[in-house]
BALOBA-1460 file (C-alpha; in Angstrom, 3 decimals):
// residues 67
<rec num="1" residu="x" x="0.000" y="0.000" z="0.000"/>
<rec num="2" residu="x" x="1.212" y="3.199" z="-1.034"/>
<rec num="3" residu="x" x="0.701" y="6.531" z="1.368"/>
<rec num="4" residu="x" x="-0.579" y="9.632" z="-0.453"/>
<rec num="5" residu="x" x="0.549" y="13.038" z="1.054"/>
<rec num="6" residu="x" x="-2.318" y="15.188" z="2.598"/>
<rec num="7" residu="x" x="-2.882" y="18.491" z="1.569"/>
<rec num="8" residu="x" x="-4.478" y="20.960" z="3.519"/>
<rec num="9" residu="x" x="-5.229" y="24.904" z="3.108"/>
<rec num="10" residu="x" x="-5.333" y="26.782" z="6.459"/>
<rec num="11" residu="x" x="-5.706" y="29.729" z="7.095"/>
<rec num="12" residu="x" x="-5.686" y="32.087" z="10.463"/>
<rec num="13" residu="x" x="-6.319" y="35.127" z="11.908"/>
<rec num="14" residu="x" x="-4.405" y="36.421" z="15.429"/>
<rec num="15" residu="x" x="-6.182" y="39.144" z="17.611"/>
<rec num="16" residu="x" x="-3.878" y="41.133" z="20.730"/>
<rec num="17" residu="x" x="-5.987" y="42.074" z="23.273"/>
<rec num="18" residu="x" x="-5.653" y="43.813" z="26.349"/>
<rec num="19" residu="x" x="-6.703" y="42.330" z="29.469"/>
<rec num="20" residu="x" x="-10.074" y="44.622" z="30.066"/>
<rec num="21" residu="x" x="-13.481" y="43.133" z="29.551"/>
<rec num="22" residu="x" x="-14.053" y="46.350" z="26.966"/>
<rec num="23" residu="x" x="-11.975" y="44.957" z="24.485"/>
<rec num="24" residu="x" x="-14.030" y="41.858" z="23.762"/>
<rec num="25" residu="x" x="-17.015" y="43.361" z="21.867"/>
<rec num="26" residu="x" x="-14.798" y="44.934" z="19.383"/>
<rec num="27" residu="x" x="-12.954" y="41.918" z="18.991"/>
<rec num="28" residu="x" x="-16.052" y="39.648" z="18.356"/>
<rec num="29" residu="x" x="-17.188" y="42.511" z="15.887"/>
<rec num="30" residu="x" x="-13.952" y="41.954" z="13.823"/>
<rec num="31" residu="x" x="-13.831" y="37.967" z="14.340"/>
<rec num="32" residu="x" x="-17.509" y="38.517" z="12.487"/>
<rec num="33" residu="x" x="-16.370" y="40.729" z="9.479"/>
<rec num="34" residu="x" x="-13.567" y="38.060" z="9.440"/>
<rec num="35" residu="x" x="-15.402" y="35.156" z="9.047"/>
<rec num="36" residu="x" x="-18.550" y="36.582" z="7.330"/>
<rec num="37" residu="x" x="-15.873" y="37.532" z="4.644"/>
<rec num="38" residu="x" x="-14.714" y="34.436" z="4.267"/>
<rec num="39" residu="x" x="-18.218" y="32.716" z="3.880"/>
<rec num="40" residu="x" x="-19.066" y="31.549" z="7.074"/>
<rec num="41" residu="x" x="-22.933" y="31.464" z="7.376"/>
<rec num="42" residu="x" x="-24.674" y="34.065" z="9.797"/>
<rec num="43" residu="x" x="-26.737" y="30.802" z="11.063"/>
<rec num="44" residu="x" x="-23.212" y="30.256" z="12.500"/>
<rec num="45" residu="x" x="-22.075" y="32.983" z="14.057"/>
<rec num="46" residu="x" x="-24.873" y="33.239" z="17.341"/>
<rec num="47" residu="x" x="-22.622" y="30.001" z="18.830"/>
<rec num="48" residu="x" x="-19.192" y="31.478" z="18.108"/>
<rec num="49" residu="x" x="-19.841" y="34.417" z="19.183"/>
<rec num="50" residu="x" x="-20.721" y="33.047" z="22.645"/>
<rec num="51" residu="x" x="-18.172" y="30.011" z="22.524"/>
<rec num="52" residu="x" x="-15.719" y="33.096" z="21.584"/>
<rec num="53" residu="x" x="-16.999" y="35.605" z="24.223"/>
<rec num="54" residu="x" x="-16.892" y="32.986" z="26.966"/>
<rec num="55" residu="x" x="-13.309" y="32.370" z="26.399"/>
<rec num="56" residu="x" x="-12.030" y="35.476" z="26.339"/>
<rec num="57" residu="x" x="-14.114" y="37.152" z="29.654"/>
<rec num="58" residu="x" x="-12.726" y="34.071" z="31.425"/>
<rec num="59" residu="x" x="-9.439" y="34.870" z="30.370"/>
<rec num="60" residu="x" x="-9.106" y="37.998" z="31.153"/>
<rec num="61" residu="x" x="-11.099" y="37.648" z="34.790"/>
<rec num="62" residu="x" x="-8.810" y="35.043" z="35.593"/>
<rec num="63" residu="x" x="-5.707" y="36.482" z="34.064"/>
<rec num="64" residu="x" x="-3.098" y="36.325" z="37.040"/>
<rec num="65" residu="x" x="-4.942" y="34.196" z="39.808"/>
<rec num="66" residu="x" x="-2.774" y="31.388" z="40.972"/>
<rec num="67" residu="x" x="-4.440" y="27.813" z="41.309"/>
């Protein structure tokens, strides 16, 4: 059996934010255009968004508390 090489196309997108709760509307306004402009459906976005916002006000609450 031979092996075939896989290809795959990826593509990313990197965001710096601050750590202040104001920064994450902005940023979930750009991760929108982002994706809307790269086809993602709108039916999509309501469970990124919150996946997405989730993530990063944990983050940045919990940016510097020890375990």
């Amino acid at each position: 059996m031979t092996s075939h090489p896989t290809m795959r196309y990826r593509e990313g997108a990197e965001f710096e934010l601050s750590p202040d709760l104001e920064v994450v509307k902005p940023a979930l306004a750009k991760l929108r255009t982002y994706l809307t402009d790269r086809g993602i459906p709108a039916s999509e976005w309501n469970p990124l968004q919150l996946a997405t916002a989730e993530a990063l006000n944990n983050a940045i609450i919990h940016v510097g508390q020890k375990k």
